[in-house]
N, C-alpha and C positions, 0 to 999 in steps of 0.2 A: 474249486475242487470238483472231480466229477462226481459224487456223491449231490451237489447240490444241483449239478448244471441243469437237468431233467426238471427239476421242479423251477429253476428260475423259466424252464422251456414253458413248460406248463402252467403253472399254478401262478408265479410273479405278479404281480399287479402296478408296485409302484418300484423305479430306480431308488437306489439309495438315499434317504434322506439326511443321515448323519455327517459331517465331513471332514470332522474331526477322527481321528485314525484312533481304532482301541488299543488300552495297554498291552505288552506284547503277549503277559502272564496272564491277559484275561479268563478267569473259566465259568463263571456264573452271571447271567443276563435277567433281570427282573423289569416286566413287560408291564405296564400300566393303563390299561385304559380309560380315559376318562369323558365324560360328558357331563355337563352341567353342574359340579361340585360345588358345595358351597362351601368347602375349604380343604383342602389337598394337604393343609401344612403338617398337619397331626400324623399323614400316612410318612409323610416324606420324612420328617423327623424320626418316627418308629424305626426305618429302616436307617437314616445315619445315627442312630443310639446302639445299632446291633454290636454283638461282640465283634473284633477285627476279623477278618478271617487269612488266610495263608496267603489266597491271590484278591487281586481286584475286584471287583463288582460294580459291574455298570445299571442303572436304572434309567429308563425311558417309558418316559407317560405320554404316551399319545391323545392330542386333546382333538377330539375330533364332534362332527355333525353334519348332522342332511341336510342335503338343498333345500329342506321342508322345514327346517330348524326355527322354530319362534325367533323373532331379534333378543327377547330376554334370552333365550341361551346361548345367543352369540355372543353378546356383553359378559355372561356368566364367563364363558371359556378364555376369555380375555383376561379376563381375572383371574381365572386359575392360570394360565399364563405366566403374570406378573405374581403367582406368589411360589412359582417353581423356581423361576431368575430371581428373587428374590431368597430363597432358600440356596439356590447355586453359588450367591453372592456368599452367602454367611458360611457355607461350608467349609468345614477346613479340613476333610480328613482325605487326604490322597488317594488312601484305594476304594473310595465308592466315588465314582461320576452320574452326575444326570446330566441328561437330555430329555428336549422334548422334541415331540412328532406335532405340526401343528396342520390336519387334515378338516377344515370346513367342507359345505357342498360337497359331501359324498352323497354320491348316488341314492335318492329315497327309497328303490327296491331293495338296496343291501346294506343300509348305512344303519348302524347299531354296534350291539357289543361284540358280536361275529367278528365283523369285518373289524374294529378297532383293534381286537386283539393281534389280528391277521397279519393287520399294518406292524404293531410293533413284533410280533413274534418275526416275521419273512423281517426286518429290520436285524433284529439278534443273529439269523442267520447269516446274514451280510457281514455283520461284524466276525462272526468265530469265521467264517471262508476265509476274508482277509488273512486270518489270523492261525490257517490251512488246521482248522481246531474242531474237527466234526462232536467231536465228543463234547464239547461245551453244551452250559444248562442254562436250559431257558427258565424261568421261572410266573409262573403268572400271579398278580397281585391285582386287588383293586383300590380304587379311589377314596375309598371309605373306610379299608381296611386298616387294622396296627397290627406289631407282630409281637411275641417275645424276644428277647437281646441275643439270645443264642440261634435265632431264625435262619439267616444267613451262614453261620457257623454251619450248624446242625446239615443243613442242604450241602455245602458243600463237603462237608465230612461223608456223608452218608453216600453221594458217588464217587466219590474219590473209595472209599472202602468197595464198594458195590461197582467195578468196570464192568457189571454185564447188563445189570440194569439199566432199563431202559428209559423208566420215568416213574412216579413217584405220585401217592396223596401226601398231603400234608394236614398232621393235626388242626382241627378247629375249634373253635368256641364264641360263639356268641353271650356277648351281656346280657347279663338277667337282672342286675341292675342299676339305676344312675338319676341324673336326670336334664341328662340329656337327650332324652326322649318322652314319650310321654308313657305311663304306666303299662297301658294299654299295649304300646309296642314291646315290652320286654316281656308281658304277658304272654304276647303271640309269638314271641322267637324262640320262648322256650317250648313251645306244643311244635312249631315247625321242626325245631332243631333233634326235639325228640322223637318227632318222624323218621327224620332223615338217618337217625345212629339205629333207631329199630327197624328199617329197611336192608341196611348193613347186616344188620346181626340175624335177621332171618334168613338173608341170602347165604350168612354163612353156617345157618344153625342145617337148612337141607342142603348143604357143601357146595353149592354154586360156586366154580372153579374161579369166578372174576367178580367176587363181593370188593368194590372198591365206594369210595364215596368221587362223585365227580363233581365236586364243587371251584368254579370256575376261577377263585383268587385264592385257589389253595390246592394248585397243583405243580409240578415240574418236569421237563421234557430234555431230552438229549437232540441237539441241533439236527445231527441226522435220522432220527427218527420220526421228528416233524416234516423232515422234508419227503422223507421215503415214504409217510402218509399224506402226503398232499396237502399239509400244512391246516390250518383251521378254518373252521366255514366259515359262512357270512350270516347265519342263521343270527334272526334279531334275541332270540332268546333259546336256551338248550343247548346252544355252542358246546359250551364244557361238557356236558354228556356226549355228546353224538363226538366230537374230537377223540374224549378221553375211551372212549369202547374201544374205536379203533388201537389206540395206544396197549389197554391193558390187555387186549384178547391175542396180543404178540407173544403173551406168557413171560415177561421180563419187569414185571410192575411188581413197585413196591407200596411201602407206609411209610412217613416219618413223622415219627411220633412224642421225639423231645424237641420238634420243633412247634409252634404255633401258632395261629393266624386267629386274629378276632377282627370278624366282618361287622358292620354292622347291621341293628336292627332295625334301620329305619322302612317304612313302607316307600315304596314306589309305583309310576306310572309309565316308566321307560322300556317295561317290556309284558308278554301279553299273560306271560308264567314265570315259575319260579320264586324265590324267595321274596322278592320287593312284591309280587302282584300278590302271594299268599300272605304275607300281612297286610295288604290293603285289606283283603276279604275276612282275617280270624280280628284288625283291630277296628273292624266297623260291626261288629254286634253278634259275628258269629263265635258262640262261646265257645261250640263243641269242634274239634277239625278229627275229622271222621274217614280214615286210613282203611287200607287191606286188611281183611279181618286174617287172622293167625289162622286159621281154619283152612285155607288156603294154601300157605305156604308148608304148613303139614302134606295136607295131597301131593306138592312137590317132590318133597321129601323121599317120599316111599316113590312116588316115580322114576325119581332122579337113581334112588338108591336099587332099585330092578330093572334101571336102562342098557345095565350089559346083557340081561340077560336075551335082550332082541338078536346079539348075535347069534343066539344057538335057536334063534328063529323062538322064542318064546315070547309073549306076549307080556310087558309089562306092567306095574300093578296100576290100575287109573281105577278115577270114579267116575258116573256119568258125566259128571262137567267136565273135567278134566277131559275125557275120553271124545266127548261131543268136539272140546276144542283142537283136538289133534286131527281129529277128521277132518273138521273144516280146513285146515292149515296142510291139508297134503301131509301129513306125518308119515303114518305107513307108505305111501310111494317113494318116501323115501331113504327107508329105511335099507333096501336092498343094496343101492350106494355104499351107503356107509357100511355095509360088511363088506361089500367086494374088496373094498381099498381097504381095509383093516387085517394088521397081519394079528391084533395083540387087543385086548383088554382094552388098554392105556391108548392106545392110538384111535380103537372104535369110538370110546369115549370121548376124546378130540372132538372127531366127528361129530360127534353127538350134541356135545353143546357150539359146536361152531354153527348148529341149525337152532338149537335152544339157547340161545346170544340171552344177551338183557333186553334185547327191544321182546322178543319175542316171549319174555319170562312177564315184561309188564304189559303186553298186548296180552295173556293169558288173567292176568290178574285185569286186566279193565274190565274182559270177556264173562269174567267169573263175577264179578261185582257187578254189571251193569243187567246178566241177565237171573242167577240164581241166590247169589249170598248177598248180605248185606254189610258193608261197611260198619265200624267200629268207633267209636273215643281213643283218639291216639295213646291214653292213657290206657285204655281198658288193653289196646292192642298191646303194648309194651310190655304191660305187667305180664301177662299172656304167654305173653312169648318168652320172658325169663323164665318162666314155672315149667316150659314147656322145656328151654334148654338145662333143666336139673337145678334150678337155682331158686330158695326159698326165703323167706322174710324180706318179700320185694314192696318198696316205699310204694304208694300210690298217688302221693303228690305228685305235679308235674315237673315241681323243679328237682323234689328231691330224685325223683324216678329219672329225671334228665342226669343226675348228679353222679346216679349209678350207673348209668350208658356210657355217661362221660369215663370211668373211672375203668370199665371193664374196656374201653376203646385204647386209653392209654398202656394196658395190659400188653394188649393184641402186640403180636410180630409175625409180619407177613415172610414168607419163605422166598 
């Protein structure tokens, strides 16, 4: 289709790997990438346990590694392998298919979770072209991930209701307990996890137009709107961010929130940030994980909220930090821009944050923490910040206070 042609001109990397033809009804692609797993069966089960849904569903796990790859993770991938064809065998439900992608010796400068994803998403597209099906959903999962039964469902209900939408977060949740990990990690996924919902909920307490969560096995895309972005980096870690910004700042992003994905909390070394490398660091002795203090995202606030007033050439409300980092940043030179081309309000404001993005909201909040304010207790920050958004009798445990992020997250409906 010509909607894809461009990107297979540009962006492409490998020919089709599948050669098996998709069902003709296909409409939902779930991407899998994997490296090193020491068991894939738990994910692949979660998803053929889902409720049935109307059309097909295909899953492809791409089991990939660098030229640079230890031989134990060579052995490792051979195994995960053999227990994908082994799950393929035992399957019997007709409309979920798997395949696998089996990519060793990728290149050591780009070979990670980037590029795996890359490989199976630009795959998915392949499939819905065939299938002249632009509107098809890609879905990204990972290797460690389960889901809820109505996962699948839920996804596919919620585009099919929503044609204008573009692409989607999807509800998460980490374990807080079991023991299938050790104490320690359930400890530290509930401080991370409660980072990451009170990051959300500040961005939307000072109205930031694109408060999404971009967590990389818990998102979903529309085929052609991965293509018409250039598909997904190669970035060995941050992928899901730096992808998903482009995606949501289209203005066609959603939430699905009776669906669920629980990732796990195990620590890792496969990438240099993110979730696996922050509990390496909160379950090796650091008690405290110590976030953006709320003091901050207040200054936003009132910024955000007297940023129209720069059209009538007025000056908005900042404090010296605040104000120190706009200067640096070229702010005012660019301001004059942004009213020429603004006929309205709503369109200035466009403007506005399309120069005030999220990179440039967490480049402000690094700027603010590394040279005036001081970081916080994820706890101390959270609670904070409910008191701050009108909300009283706030838990101060980590799980319980996690319990209630969780609960006002499920609340949330995005527009």
């Amino acid at each position: 289709m010509k909607c894809f042609d461009t990107y297979y001109s540009r962006f492409q990397v490998y020919p089709a790997h599948i050669a098996e033809p998709p069902a003709p009804e296909l409409r939902t692609i779930v991407v899998i990438p994997s490296y090193k797993e020491p068991d894939i069966r738990p994910t692949l089960l979660s998803l053929l346990s889902c409720t049935p849904t109307l059309f097909p569903v295909e899953i492809i796990v791409v089991e990939n590694s660098s030229e640079a790859a230890p031989e134990s993770a060579l052995q490792q991938n051979l195994i995960t392998i053999s227990q994908v064809e082994e799950i393929k065998a035992q399957n019997t439900r007709s409309d979920i298919r798997i395949h696998t992608i089996h990519r060793p010796n990728l290149p050591k400068k780009h070979a990670g979770v980037g590029f795996a994803r890359k490989i199976g998403m630009d795959e998915a597209v392949r499939r819905f072209d065939l299938l002249e099906r632009p509107e098809g959903v890609i879905v990204n999962f990972d290797a460690d991930s389960t889901c809820n039964p109505d996962y699948l469902k839920m996804i596919e209900n919620y585009f099919i209701s929503n044609p204008k939408k573009e692409g989607v977060s999807i509800y998460f949740e980490h374990p807080l307990q079991g023991t299938d990990y050790p104490q320690s990690s359930y400890q530290a996924i509930a401080k991370y996890e409660l980072y990451l919902r009170y990051f959300v909920e500040a961005q939307r307490y000072i109205q930031f137009p694109n408060a999404y969560h971009t967590i990389g096995s818990a998102f979903a895309v529309r085929a052609w709107v991965y293509a018409a972005e250039g598909g997904m980096n190669r970035r060995q870690a941050g992928e899901d961010f730096y992808f998903l910004e482009k995606i949501i700042t289209r203005g066609r992003f959603g939430e699905i929130n009776d669906a669920a994905v629980y990732p796990s909390p195990r620590v890792s070394d496969r990438v240099p940030f993110g979730t696996g490398a922050t509990m390496g660091k909160l379950s090796n002795g650091d008690r405290e994980y110590m976030v953006y203090n709320p003091i901050t995202f207040d200054r936003l606030k009132r910024f955000f909220a007297s940023a129209s007033n720069i059209k009538c050439h007025h000056k908005p409300d900042t404090d010296p930090v605040l104000e120190e980092f706009l200067v640096a940043n070229d702010f005012y030179s660019q301001t004059d821009g942004m009213i020429e081309n603004s006929t309205s309000d709503r369109t200035f404001m466009q403007r506005f944050f399309t120069w005030f993005d999220a990179f440039r909201m967490i480049k402000f909040l690094n700027f603010a923490h590394e040279r005036h304010i001081n970081k916080v207790p994820v706890e101390q920050a959270a609670a904070d910040m409910a008191i701050m958004m009108g909300y009283s009798n706030i838990p101060t445990d980590t799980i319980e206070l996690l319990k209630w992020y969780r609960e006002k997250e499920r609340s949330f409906t995005s527009n």
